[in-house]
DOGUZA-858745 format. One line per field, with one value per residue (C-alpha): y, z, x; chain. Coordinates in nm, 2 decimals. Layout:
REM residues N
c2 (Y, ...)
c3 (Z, ...)
c1 (X, ...)
lumvex (A, ...)
REM end
This chain:
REM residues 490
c2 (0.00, 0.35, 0.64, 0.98, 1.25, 1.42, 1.16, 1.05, 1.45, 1.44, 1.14, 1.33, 1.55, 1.34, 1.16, 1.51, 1.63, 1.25, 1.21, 1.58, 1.52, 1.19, 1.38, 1.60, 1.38, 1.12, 1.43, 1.58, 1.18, 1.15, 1.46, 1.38, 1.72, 1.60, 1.77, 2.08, 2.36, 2.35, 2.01, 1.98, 2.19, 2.08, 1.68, 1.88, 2.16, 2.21, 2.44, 2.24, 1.95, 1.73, 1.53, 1.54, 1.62, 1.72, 1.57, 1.64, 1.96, 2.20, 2.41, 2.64, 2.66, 2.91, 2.96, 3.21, 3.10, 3.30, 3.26, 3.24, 3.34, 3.66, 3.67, 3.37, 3.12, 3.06, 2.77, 2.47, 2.35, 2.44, 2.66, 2.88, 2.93, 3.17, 3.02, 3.11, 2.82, 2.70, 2.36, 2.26, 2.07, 1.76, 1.87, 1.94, 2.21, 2.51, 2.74, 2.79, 3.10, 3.12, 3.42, 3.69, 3.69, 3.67, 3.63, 3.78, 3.88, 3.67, 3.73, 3.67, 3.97, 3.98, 3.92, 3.68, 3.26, 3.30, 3.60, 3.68, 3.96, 3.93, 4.10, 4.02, 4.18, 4.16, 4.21, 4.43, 4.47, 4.83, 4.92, 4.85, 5.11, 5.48, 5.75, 5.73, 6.03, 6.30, 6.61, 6.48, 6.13, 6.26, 6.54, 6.29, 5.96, 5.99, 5.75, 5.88, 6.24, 6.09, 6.21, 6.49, 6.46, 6.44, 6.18, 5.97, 6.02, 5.89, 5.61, 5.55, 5.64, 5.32, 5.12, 5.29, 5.02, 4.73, 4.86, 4.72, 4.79, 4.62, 4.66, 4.61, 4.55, 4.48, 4.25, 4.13, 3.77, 3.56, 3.20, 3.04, 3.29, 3.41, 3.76, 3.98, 4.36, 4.55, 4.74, 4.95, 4.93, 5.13, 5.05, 5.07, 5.09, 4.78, 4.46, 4.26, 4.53, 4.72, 4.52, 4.52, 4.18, 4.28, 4.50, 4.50, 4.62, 4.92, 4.94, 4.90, 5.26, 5.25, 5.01, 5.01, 4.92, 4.83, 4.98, 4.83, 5.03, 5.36, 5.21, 5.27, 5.20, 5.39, 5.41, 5.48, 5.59, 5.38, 5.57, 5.87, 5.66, 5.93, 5.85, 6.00, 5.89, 5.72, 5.64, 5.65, 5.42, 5.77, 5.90, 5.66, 5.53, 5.63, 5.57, 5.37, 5.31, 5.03, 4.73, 4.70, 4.90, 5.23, 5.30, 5.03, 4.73, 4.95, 4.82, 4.55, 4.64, 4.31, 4.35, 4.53, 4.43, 4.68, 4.55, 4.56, 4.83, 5.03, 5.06, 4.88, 4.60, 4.63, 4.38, 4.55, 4.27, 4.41, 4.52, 4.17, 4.36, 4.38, 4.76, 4.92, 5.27, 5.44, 5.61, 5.83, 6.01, 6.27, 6.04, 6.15, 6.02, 5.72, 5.47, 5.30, 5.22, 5.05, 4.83, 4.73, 4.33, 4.22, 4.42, 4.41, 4.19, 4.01, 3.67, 3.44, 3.65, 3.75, 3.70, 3.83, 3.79, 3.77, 3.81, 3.87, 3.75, 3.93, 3.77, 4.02, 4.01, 3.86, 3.56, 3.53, 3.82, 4.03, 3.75, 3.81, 3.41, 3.48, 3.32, 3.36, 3.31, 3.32, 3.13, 2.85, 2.79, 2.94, 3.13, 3.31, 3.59, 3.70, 4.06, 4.01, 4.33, 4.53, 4.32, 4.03, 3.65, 3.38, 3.07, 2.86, 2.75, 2.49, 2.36, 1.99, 1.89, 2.01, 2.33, 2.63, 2.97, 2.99, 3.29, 3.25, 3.11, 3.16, 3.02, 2.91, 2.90, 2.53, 2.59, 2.45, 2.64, 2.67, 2.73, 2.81, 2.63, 2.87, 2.63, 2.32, 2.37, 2.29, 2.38, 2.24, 2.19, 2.11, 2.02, 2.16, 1.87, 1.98, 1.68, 1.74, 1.67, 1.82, 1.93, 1.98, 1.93, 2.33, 2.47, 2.82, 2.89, 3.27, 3.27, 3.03, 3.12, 2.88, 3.08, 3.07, 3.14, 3.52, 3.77, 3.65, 3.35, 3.65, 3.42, 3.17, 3.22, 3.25, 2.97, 3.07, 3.05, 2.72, 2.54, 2.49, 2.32, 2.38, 2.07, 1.89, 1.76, 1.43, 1.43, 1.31, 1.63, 1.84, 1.81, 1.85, 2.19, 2.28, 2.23, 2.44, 2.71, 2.74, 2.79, 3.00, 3.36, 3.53, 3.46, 3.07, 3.13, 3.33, 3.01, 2.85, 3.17, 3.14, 2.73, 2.49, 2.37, 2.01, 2.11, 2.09, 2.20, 1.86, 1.93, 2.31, 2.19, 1.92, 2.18, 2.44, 2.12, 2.04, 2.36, 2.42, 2.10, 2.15, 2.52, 2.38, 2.07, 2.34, 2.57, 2.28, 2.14, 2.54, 2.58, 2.22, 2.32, 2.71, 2.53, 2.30, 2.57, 2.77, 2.47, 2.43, 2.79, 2.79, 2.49, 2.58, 2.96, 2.77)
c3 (0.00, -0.11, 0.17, 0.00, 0.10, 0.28, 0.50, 0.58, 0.65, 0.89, 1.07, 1.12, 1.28, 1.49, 1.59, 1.70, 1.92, 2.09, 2.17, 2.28, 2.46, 2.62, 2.74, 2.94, 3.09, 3.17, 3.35, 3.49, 3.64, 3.80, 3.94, 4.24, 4.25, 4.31, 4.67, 4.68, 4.77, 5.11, 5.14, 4.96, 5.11, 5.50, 5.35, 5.21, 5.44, 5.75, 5.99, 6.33, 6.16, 6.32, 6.04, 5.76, 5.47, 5.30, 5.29, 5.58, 5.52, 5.65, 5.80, 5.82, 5.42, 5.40, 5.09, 4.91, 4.64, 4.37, 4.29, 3.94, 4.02, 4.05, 4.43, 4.46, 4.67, 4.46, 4.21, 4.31, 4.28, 4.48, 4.22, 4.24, 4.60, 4.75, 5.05, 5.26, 5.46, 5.64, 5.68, 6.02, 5.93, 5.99, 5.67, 5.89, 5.88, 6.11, 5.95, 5.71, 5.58, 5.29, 5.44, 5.08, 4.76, 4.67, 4.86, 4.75, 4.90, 5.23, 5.44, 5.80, 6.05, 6.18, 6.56, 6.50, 6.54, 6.39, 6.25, 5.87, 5.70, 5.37, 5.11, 5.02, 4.78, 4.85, 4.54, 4.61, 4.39, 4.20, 4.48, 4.77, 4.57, 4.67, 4.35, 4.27, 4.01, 4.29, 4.43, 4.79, 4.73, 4.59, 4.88, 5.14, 5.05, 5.09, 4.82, 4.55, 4.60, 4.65, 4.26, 4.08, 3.99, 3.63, 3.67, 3.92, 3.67, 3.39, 3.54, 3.73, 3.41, 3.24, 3.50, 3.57, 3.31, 3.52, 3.80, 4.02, 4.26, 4.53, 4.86, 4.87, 5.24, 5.40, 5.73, 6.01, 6.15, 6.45, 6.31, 6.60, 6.81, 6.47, 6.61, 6.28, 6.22, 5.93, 5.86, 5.56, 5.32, 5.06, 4.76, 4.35, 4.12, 3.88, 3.97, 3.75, 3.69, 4.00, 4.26, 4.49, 4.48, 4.72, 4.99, 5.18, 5.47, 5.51, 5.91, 6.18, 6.03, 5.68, 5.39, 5.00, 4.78, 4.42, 4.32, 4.02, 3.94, 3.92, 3.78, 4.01, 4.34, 4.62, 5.01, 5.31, 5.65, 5.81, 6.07, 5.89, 5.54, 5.32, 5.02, 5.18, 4.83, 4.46, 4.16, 3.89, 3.51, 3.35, 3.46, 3.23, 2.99, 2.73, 2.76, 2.45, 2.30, 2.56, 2.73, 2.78, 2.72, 2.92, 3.15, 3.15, 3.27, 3.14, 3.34, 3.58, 3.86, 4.04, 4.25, 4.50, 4.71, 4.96, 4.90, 5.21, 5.06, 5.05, 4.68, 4.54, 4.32, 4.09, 3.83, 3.56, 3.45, 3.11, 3.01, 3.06, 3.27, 3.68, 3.74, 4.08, 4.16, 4.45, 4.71, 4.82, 4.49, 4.35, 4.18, 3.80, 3.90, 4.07, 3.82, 3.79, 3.43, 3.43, 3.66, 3.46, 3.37, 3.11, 2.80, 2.65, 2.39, 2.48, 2.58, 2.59, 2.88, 3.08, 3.00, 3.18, 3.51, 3.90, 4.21, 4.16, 4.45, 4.54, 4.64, 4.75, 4.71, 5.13, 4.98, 4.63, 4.43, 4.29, 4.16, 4.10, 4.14, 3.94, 3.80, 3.43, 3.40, 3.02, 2.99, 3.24, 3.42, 3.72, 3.60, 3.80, 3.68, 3.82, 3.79, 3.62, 3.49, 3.48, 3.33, 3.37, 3.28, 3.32, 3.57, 3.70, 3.50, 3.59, 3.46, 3.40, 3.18, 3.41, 3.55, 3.35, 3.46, 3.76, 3.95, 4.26, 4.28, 4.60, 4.65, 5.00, 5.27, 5.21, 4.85, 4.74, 4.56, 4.63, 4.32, 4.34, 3.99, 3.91, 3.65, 3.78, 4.08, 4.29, 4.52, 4.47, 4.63, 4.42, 4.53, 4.40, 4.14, 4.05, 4.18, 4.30, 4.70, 4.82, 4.64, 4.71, 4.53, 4.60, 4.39, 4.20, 4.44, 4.40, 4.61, 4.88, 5.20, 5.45, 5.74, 5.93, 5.58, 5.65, 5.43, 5.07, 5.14, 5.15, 5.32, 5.03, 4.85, 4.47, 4.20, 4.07, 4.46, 4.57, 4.23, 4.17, 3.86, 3.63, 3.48, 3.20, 3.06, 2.86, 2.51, 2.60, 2.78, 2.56, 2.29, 2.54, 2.60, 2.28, 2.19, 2.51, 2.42, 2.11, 2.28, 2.57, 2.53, 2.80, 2.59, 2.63, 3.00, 3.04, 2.96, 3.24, 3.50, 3.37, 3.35, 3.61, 3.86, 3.72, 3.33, 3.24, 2.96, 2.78, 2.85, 2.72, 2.39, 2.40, 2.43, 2.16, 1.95, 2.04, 1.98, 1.60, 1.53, 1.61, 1.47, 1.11, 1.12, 1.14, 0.89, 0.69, 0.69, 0.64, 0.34, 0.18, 0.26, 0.07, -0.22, -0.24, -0.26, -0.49, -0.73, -0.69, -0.77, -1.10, -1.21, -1.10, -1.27, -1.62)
c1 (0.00, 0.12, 0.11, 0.06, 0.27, 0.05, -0.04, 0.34, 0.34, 0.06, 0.23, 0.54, 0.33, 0.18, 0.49, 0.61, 0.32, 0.34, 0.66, 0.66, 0.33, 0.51, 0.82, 0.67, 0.35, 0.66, 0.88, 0.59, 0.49, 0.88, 0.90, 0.62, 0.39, 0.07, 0.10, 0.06, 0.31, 0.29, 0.28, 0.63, 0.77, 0.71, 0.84, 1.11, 1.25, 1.04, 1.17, 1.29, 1.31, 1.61, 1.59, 1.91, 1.74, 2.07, 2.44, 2.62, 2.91, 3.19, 2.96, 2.62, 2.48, 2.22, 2.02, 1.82, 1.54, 1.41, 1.03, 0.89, 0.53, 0.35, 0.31, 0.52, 0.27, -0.02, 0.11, 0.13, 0.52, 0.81, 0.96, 0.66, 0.77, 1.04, 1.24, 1.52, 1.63, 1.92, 2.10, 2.32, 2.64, 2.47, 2.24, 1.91, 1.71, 1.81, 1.60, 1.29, 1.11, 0.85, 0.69, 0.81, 0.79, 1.16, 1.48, 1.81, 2.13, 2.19, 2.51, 2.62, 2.60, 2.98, 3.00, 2.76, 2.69, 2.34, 2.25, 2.22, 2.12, 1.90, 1.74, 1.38, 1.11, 0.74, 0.55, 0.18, -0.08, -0.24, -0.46, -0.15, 0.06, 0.10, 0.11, 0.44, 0.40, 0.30, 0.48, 0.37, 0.56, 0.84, 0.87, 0.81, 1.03, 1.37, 1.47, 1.26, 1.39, 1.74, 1.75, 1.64, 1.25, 1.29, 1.49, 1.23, 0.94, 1.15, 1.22, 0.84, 0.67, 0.81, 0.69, 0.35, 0.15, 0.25, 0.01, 0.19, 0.49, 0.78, 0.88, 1.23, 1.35, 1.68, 1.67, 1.87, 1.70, 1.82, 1.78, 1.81, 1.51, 1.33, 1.36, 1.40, 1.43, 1.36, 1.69, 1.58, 1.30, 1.14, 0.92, 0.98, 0.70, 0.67, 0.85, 1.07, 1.35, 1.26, 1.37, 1.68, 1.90, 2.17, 2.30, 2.64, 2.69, 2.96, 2.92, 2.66, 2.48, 2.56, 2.47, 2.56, 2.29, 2.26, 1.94, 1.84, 1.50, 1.76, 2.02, 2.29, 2.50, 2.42, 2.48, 2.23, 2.25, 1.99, 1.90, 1.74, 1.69, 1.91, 2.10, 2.45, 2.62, 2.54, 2.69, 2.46, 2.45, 2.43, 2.74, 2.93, 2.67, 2.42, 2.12, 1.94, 2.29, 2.40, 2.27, 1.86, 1.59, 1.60, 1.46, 1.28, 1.57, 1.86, 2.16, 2.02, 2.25, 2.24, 2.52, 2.73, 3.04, 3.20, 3.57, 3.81, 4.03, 3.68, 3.59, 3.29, 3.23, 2.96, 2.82, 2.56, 2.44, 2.28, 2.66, 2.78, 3.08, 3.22, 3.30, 3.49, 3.44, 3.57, 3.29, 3.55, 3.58, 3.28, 3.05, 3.17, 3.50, 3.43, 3.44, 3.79, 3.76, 4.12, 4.00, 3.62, 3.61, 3.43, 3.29, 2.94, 2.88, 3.18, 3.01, 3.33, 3.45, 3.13, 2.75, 2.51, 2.67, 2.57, 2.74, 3.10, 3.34, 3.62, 4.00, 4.23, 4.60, 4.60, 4.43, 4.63, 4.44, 4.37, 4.08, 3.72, 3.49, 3.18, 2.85, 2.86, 2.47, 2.40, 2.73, 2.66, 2.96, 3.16, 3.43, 3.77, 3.95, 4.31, 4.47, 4.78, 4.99, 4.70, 4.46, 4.19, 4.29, 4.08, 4.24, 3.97, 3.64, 3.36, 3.05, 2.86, 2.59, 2.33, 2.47, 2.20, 2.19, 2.50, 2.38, 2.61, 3.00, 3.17, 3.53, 3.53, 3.83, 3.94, 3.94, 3.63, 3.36, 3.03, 2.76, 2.41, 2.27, 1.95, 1.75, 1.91, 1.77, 2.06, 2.35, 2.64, 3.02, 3.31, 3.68, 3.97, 4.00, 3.67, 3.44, 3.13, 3.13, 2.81, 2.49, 2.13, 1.80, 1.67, 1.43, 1.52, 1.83, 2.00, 2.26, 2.38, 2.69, 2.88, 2.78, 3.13, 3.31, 3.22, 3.07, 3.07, 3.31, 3.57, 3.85, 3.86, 4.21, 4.23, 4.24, 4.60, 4.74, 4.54, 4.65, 4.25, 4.15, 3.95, 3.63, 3.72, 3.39, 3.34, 3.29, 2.86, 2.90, 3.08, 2.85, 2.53, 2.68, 2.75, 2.34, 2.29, 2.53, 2.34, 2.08, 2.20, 2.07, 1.84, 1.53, 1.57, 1.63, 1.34, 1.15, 1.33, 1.24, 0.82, 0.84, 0.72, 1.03, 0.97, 1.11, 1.39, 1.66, 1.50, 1.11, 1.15, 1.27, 0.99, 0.72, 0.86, 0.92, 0.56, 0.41, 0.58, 0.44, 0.12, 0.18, 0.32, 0.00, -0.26, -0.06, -0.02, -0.36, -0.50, -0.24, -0.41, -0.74, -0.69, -0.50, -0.83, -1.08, -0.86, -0.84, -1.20, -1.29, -1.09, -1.30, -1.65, -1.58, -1.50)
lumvex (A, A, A, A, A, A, A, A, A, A, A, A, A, A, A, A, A, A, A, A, A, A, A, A, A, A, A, A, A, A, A, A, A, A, A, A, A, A, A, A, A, A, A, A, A, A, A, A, A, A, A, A, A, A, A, A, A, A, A, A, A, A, A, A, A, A, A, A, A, A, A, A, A, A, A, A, A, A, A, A, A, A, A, A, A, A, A, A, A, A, A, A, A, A, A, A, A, A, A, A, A, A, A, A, A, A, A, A, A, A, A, A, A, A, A, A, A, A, A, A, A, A, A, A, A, A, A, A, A, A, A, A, A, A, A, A, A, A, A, A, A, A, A, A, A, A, A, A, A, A, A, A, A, A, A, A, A, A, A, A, A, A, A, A, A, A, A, A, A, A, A, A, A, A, A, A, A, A, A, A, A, A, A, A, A, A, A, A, A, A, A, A, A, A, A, A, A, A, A, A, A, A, A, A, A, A, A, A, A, A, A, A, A, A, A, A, A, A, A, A, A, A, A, A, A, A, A, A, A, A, A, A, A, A, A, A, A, A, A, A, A, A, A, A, A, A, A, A, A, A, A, A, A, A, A, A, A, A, A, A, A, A, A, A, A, A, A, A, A, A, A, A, A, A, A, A, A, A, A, A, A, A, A, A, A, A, A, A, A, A, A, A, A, A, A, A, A, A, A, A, A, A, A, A, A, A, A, A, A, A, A, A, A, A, A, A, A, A, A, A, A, A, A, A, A, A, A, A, A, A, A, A, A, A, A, A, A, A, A, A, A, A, A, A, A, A, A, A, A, A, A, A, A, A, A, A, A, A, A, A, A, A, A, A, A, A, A, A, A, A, A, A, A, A, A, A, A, A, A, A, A, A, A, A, A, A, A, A, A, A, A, A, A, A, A, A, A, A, A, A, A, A, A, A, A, A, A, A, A, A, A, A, A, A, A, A, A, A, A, A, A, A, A, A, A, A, A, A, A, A, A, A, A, A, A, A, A, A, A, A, A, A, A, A, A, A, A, A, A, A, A, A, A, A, A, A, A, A, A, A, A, A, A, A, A, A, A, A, A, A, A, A, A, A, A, A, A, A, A, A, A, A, A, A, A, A, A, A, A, A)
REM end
């Protein structure tokens, strides 16, 4: 029997949308979430559990989870859930908060066994919001008339059709009483490119914030809530000429690290660069260009970074440890005759969307895998020693390691290796890399925690061929009538 061509077309379809179908019913049937959120996440990570829910480590590894839902606690998987937890050495739980919408920045509060200080945003809805546009706001908050006013309406303008806004808030929490105070908060209109992801703390008055609603660094006395000093995008860049859309997500100033010679480390992560600037100089000189790793455009060096580490010369530096997002991978650069050179690299098959690499004191590195849905501990050889299943993670700290794992020496001094994939491996991440551009990830950030780099591809796999059958079938059907029409008007 002869098959036309148009029905071995339609079962090429049809093959397509069932093993596309199958892939992700199959994924969906492994990954166990028929419980509900809450359910998961007390088997998972209840607080006071004495339980070891993790693998045991060298110390305290707190963890900060990013949320891909509006309000973060109305879908029904654990990704759709923020959470900042704690695990003892032992790998119980020593601490468990759902309670925002997001969790940033968390570090430990020196003088300290159990205190951290983290960075949360709580997303509200139109009605919550005050009028970000009037006189009397601007007069009255000290962070929107920490610029000029042109400058705030610019910027809330762009964000005024979201109808929405953030509270961004900075707090100090004793994990072992839960006693927790709000050390500075203020709200952005909109929410995606408006919200805060870290804060460092410059003493016990003054913190440095990378603000990236307004596109630009700035520091706070806490006690009276004024900008004291900022360094603003503008003052180096044009706007509409580099990086996003402004002033919409211009730069995406994600980070900020208050270095111990003083200066600060900033990582713009639209301009796929780490810039230092120095707080003591006016603002228009800040910037230590000479110093500025990374380039935009240039994605075999940096792309679309987060959280830059720093390793001074103490600990074998000048080094920056950082997670090259877009790029997938942790990645080390040292300071060698005034300029950047990468010495230490790592990634594995799974490893999408690194958002947080910290080198820690015994030379091991410590990774927070965004759309793997992981944290992870490699030796200096590389090997993975410690990992755990965490949905969504952003950043993750050993406790006693200090802030930012600061006392963890660089990959040049330590004679740290860098991964050597297999070639299974190798050619995995070449079909990634292909792939590896912030609109693929965004799938990953709107996507349920259960899919994975496979089940993404099976669903736009899915949907084209579902797209082309009905385009197909619509093309025959016009082609029909056509022919028709041309006979019947003979």
């Amino acid at each position: 029997m002869t098959i036309s061509s148009k029905s071995l077309l339609r079962l090429v379809f049809l093959g397509i949308v069932v093993v596309s179908a199958t892939t992700l019913g199959v994924s969906y049937a492994a990954s166990g979430l028929g419980a509900t959120t809450e359910e998961l996440a007390a088997e998972r990570y209840a607080s006071g559990s004495a339980t070891p829910v993790v693998p045991t480590a060298n110390g305290t590894t707190v963890i900060s989870t990013d949320s891909n839902s509006w309000l973060g606690r109305q879908s029904e998987n654990p990704r759709s859930k923020a959470e900042l937890m704690a695990f003892a050495p032992n790998g119980s739980v020593l601490y468990y908060n759902d309670s925002h919408t997001r969790y940033w920045d968390v570090d430990p509060v020196p003088g300290t066994e159990r205190t951290i200080q983290y960075v949360y945003a709580e997303h509200l809805n139109g009605s919550a919001c005050p009028d970000f546009l009037s006189a009397s706001y601007y007069n009255e908050s000290a962070y929107a008339n920490s610029v000029d006013r042109s400058v705030w309406q610019t910027y809330a303008e762009a964000q005024e059709p979201v109808g929405a806004c953030t509270r961004n808030g900075i707090v100090r929490t004793n994990m072992t009483t839960g006693e927790s105070t709000t050390v500075y908060s203020a709200i952005t209109p909109g929410k995606h490119s408006t919200r805060w992801h870290d804060a460092d703390r410059i003493n016990a008055t003054h913190i440095a914030v990378a603000d990236i609603f307004l596109d630009r660094a700035f520091v706070v006395d806490t006690r009276s809530e004024n900008v004291t000093w900022q360094w603003r995008a503008t003052q180096e860049f044009a706007p509409n000429r580099t990086s996003g859309p402004y002033p919409g997500d211009w730069t995406h100033m994600n980070d900020i690290e208050v270095l111990p010679d003083g200066r600060f480390m900033l990582s713009p992560r639209n301009t796929d660069r780490v810039m230092f600037v120095d707080p003591t100089e006016p603002p228009g000189e800040a910037l230590q260009e000479n110093w500025t790793l990374g380039a935009e455009n240039d994605y075999s060096t940096l792309y679309e970074q987060h959280n830059p580490d720093y390793i001074p010369a103490s600990r074998g530096g000048p080094a920056v440890v950082i997670g090259d997002s877009e790029n997938n991978r942790g990645v080390e650069y040292q300071r060698v005759d005034g300029s950047w050179e990468r010495t230490w690299s790592w990634q594995d098959a799974r490893m999408q969307w690194n958002r947080d690499t910290d080198r820690l004191p015994n030379g091991h590195t410590l990774m927070s895998d965004s759309n793997g849905d992981r944290v992870l501990e490699v030796n200096e050889e590389g090997s993975v020693v410690w990992s755990a299943d965490v949905g969504f993670p952003y950043e993750s700290e050993r406790l006693e390691t200090s802030d930012e794992s600061r006392n963890g020496p660089s990959a040049r001094a330590a004679g740290i290796a860098s991964s050597h994939v297999g070639p299974i491996e190798g050619a995995w991440l070449r079909a990634k890399g292909l792939l590896a551009s912030p609109e693929f990830q965004a799938l990953y950030y709107i996507s349920p925690r259960w899919m994975g780099s496979g089940d993404i591809l099976a669903t736009l796999l899915g949907t084209l061929g579902i797209v082309g059958w009905i385009g197909t079938e619509t093309w025959w059907a016009l082609s029909m009538r056509a022919r028709l029409s041309r006979v019947f008007a003979r």
